[in-house]
C-alpha positions as CSV (number, residue, x, y, z in Angstrom):
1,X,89.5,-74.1,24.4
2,X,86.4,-74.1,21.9
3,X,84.1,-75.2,24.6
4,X,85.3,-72.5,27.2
5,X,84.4,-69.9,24.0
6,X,81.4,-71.7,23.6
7,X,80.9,-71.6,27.3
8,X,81.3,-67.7,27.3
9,X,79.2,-66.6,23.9
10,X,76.3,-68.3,25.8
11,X,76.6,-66.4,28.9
12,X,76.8,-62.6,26.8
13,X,74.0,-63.9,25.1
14,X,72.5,-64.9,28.2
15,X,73.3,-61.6,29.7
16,X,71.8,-59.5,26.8
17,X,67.9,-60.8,27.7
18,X,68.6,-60.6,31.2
19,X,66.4,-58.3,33.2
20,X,69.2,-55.7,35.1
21,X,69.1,-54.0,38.6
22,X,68.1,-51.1,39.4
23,X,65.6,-49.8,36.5
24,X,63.5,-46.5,36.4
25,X,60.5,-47.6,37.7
26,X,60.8,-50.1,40.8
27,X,58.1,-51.9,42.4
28,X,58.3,-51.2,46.4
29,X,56.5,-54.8,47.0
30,X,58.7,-56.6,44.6
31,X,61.0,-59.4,46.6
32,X,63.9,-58.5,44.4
33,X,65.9,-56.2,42.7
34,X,65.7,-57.3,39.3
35,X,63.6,-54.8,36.6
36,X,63.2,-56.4,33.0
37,X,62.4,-53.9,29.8
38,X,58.3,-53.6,29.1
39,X,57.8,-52.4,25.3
40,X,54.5,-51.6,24.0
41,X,52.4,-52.3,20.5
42,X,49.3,-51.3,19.3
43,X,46.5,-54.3,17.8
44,X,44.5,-51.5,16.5
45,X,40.9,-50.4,17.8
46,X,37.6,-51.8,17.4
47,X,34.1,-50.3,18.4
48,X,32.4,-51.0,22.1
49,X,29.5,-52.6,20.8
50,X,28.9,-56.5,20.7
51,X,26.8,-56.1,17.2
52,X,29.0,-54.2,15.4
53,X,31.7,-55.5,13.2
54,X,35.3,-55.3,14.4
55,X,37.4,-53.3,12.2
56,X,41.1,-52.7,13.0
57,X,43.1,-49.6,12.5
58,X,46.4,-48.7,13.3
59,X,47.3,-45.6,15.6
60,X,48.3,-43.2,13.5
61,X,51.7,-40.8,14.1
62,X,52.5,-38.2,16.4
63,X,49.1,-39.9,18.6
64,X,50.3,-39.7,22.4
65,X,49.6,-42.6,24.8
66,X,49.7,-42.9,28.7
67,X,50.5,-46.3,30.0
68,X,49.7,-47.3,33.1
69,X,51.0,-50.5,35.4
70,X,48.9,-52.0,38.7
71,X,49.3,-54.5,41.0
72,X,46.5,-57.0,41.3
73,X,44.8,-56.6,44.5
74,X,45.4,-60.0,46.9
75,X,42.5,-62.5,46.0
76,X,41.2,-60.5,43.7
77,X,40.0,-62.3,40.5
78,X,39.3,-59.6,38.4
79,X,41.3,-56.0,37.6
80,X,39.6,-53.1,39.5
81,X,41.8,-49.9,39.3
82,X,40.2,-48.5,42.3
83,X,41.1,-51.1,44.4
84,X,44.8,-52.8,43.2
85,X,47.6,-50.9,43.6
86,X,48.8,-48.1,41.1
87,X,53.0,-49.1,40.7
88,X,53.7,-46.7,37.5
89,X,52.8,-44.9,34.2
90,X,54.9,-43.8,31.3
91,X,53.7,-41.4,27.9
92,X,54.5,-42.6,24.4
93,X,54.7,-41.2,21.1
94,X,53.6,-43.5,18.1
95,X,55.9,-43.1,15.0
96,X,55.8,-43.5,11.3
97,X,56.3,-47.6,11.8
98,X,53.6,-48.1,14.3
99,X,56.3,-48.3,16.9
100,X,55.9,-46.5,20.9
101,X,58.8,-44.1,21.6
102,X,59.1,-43.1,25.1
103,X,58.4,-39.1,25.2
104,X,57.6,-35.9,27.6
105,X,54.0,-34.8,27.6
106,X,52.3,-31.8,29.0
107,X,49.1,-31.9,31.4
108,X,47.1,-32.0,27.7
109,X,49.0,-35.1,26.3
110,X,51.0,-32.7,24.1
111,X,54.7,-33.7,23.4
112,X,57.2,-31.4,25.1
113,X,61.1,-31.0,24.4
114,X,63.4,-33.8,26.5
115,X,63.3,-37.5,25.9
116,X,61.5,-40.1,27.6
117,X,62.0,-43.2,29.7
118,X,61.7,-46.5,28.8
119,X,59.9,-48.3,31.0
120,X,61.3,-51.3,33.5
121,X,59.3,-53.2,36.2
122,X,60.0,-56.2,38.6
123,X,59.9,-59.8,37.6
124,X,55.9,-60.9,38.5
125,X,52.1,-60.0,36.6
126,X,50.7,-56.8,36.2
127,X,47.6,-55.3,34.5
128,X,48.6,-52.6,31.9
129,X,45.8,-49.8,30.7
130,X,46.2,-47.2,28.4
131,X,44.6,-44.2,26.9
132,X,45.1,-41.9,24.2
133,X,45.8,-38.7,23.5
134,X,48.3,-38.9,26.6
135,X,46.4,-36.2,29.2
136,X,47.8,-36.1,32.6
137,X,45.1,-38.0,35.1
138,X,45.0,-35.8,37.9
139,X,42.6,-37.9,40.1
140,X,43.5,-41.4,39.4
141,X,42.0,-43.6,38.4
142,X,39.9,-41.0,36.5
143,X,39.9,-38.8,33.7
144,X,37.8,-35.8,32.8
145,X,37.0,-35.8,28.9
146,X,35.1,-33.1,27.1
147,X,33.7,-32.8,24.1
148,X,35.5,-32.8,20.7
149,X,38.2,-35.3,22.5
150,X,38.6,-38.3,20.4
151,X,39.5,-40.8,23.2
152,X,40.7,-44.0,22.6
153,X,41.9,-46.6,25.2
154,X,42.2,-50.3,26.2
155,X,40.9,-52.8,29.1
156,X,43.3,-54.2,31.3
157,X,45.9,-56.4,29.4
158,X,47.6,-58.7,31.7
159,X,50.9,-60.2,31.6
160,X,53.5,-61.8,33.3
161,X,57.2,-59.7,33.4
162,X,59.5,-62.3,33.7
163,X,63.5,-62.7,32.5
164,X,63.2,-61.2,29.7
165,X,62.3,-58.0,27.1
166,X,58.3,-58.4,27.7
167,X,56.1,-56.7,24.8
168,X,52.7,-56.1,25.9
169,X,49.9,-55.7,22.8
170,X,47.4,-53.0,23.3
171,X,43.4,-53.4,21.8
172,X,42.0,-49.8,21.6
173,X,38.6,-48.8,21.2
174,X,37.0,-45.8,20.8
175,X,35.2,-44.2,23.7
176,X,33.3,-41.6,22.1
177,X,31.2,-40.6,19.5
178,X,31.6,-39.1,15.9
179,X,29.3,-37.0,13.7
180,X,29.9,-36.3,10.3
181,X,28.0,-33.5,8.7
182,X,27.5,-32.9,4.8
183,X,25.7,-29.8,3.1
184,X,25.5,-30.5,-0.7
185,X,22.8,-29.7,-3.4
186,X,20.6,-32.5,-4.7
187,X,21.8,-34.0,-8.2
188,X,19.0,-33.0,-10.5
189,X,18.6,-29.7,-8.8
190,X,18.8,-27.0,-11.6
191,X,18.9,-23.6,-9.5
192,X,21.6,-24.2,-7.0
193,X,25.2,-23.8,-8.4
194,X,27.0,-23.3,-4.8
195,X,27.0,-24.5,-1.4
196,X,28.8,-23.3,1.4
197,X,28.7,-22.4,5.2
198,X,27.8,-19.4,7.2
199,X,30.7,-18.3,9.7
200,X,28.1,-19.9,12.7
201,X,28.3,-23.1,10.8
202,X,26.3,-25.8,13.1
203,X,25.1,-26.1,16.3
204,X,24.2,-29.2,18.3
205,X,22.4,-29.0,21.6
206,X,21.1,-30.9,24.8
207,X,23.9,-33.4,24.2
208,X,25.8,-35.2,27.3
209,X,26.9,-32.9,30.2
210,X,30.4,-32.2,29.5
211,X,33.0,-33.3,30.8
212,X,32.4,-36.8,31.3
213,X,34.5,-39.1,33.8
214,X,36.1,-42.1,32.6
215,X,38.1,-44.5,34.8
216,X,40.7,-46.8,33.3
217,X,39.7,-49.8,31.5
218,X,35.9,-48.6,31.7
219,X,33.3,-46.7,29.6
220,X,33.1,-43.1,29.6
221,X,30.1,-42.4,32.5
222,X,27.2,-40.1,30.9
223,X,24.4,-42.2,32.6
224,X,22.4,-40.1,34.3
225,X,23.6,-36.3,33.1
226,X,22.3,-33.6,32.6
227,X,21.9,-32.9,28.8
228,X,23.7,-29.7,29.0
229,X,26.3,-30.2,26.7
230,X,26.5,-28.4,23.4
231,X,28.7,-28.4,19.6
232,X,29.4,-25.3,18.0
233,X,30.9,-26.4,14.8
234,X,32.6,-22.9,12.8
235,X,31.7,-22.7,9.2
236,X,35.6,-22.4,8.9
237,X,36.1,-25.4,10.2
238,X,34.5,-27.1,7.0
239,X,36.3,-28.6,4.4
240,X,35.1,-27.4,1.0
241,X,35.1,-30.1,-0.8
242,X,33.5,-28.8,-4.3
243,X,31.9,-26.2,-5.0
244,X,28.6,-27.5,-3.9
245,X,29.5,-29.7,-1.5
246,X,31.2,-28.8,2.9
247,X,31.6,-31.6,4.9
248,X,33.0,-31.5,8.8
249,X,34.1,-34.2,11.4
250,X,32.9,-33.9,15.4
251,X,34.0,-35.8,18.0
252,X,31.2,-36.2,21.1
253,X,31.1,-37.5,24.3
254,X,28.1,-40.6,24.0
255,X,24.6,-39.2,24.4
256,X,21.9,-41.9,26.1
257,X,18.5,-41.7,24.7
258,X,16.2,-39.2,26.6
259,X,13.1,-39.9,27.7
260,X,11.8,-36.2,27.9
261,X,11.0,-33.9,25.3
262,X,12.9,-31.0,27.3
263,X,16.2,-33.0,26.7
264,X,15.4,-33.2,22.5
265,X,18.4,-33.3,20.4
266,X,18.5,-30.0,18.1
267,X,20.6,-29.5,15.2
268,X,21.3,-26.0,13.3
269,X,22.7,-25.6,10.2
270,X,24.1,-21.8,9.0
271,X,23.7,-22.2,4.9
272,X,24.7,-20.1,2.2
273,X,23.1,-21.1,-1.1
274,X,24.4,-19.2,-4.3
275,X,26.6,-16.9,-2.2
276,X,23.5,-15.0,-1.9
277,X,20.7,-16.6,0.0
278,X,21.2,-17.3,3.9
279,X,19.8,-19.9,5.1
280,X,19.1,-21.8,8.7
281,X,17.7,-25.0,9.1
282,X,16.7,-25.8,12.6
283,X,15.4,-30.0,13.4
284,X,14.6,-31.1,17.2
285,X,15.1,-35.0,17.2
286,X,13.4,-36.7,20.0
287,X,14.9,-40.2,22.1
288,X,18.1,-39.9,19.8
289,X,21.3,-42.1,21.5
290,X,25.2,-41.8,20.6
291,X,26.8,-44.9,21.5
292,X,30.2,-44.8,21.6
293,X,32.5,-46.3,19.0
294,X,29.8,-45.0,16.3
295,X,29.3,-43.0,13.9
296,X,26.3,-40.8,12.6
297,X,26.1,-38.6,9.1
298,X,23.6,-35.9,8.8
299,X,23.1,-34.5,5.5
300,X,21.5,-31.8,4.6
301,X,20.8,-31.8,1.0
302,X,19.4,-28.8,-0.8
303,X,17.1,-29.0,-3.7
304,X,15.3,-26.5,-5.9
305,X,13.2,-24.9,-3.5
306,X,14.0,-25.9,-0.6
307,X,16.5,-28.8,1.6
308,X,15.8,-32.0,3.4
309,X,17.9,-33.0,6.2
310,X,18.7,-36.8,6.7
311,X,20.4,-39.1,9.3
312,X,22.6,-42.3,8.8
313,X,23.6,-44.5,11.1
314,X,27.3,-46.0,10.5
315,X,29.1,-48.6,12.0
316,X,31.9,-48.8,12.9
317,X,33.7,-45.6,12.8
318,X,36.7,-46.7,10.7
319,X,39.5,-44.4,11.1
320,X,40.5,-42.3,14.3
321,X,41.6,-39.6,12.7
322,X,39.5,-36.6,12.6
323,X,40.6,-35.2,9.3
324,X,39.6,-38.4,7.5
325,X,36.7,-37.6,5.4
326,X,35.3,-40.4,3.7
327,X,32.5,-42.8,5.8
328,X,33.2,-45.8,6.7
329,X,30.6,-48.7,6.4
330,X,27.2,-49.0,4.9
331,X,24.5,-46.8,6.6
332,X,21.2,-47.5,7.5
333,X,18.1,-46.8,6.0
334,X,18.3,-42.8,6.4
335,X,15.9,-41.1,8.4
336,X,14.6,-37.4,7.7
337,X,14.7,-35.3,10.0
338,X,13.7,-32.3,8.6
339,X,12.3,-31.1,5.4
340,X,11.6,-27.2,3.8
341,X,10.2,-25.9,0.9
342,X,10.1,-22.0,-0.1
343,X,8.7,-19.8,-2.9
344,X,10.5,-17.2,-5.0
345,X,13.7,-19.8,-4.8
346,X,15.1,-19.1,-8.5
347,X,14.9,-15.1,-8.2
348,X,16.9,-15.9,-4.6
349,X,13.8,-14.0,-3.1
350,X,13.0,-17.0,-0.3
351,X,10.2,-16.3,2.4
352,X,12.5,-17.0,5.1
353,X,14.0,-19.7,7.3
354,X,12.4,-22.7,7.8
355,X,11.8,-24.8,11.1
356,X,10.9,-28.3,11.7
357,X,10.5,-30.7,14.5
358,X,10.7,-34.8,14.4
């Protein structure tokens, strides 16, 4: 009698990390009808860049991922998403433990009332991809991202689904490109007691065409592109952090160096100094590059008579969330940019805007 109970508690527990029939998301080229559970974590994110030191972050809550399942082409050797065969895709939401929750998403990647699905495939290997925030692909396997999209996604991560729960771990990266902009008075200036924005705030210009395509598992593509794209960055949109001090995140799409001066980088700052004297600082930076994964400060620091704007180079970008104002890493050597001096400055009587090209 104890060995037919024995007998029994090993086939329930047996049956408990089966895979089942049926499932949500069948495979027309599987050879049977068995569909096994696929869960999803995150291993955090480093940056695309061979030089830079990997640092690890966790995706934070409420982000929205799209998953997405091929089939390995026959013979192929390596993952091509043009070429293998698309099977299935599935959104998730992260919550407060790190953890995936199936959920409804809009064409945006936007959460939406109704639960999701888990997903279930056929016994065999697949190559899993994902992105984030969850935007619906329209073309696949392509998706159009614009500027001021902080997009984050993986390679392909291969694994086997076999007879049991299978738990794939997903390596994000970031695609894009982040600049962090800082207005503040110099330390041992003596005239300046505030700092703020103007409503137009700043302005970048010639950067990558936007949008920018980028196919699963790759790079997003802004080889070759016109350098039409441009940043308007609200002086609302600035955090006031003292009262001498306004500091803003943007998210970009990568920039390559430019080889003519046409295609020159230019920055616009809209500063109010002393809630009296209005300010704009224009620079024109020539060959700059955004590489993806990185992230740039530009500061514009404003002295008795004057402000000098300066560049740092930071990697990697730390944190993937935008409202995260402190910079990570230790910057480079900083580079001016731009530098103005005025008259008059302590009666607020200025001779006017300055203008500088590097």
């Amino acid at each position: 009698m104890k060995r037919f109970f024995a007998v029994l508690l090993c086939i329930g527990i047996s049956g408990i990390w089966s895979c089942k029939r049926g499932g949500s998301f069948p495979d027309p080229g599987a050879e049977n009808g068995k569909t096994c559970p696929v869960e999803f974590s995150a291993a955090g994110a480093t940056v695309l860049q061979a030089a830079a030191t990997k640092a690890d972050i966790n995706l934070t809550e409420g982000t929205t991922v799209r998953v997405f399942v091929y089939k390995r082409a026959p013979g192929s050797a390596a993952a091509d998403p043009a070429a293998d065969t698309y099977v299935t895709e599935n959104t998730y939401k992260i919550l407060s433990d790190g953890s995936f929750e199936p959920c409804t998403t809009d064409a945006s990647g936007g959460v939406i009332a109704g639960s999701g699905s888990p997903m279930e495939l056929h016994t065999g290997e697949y190559d899993f991809y994902a992105y984030a925030p969850a935007a619906e692909m329209s073309a696949r396997p392509e998706l159009q991202v614009e500027h001021g999209t902080d997009l984050i996604a993986t390679g392909a991560v291969t694994r086997l689904v076999s007879g049991k729960r299978t738990e794939v771990d997903l390596l994000f990266t970031h695609r894009a490109s982040q600049l962090h902009f800082t207005v503040t008075r110099k330390a041992d200036a003596h005239t300046v007691y505030a700092v703020s924005m103007q409503d137009a705030g700043v302005t970048v210009g010639k950067l990558a065409a936007s949008p920018a395509a980028y196919r699963l598992g790759g790079s997003l593509r802004v080889a070759g592109t016109a350098y039409s794209g441009v940043s308007e960055i609200p002086g609302s949109r600035f955090t006031q952090v003292n009262d001498y001090t306004a500091s803003v995140l943007d998210t970009i799409l990568p920039r390559e160096a430019n080889s003519d001066p046409e295609d020159d980088l230019t920055l616009t700052f809209n500063v109010l100094i002393n809630q009296s004297l209005y300010r704009t600082y224009t620079a024109t930076v020539s060959g700059r590059e955004f590489r993806p994964g990185n992230r740039y400060l530009f500061n514009v620091t404003i002295k008795d008579g004057g402000a000098v704007l300066t560049m740092f180079e930071l990697l990697p970008w730390t944190n993937n969330v935008m409202t995260d104002m402190e910079v990570g890493g230790d910057p480079s050597n900083g580079i001016v940019l731009g530098e103005w001096t005025e008259t008059g400055w302590s009666t607020g009587m200025g001779e006017g805007d300055g203008e500088f090209a590097f």
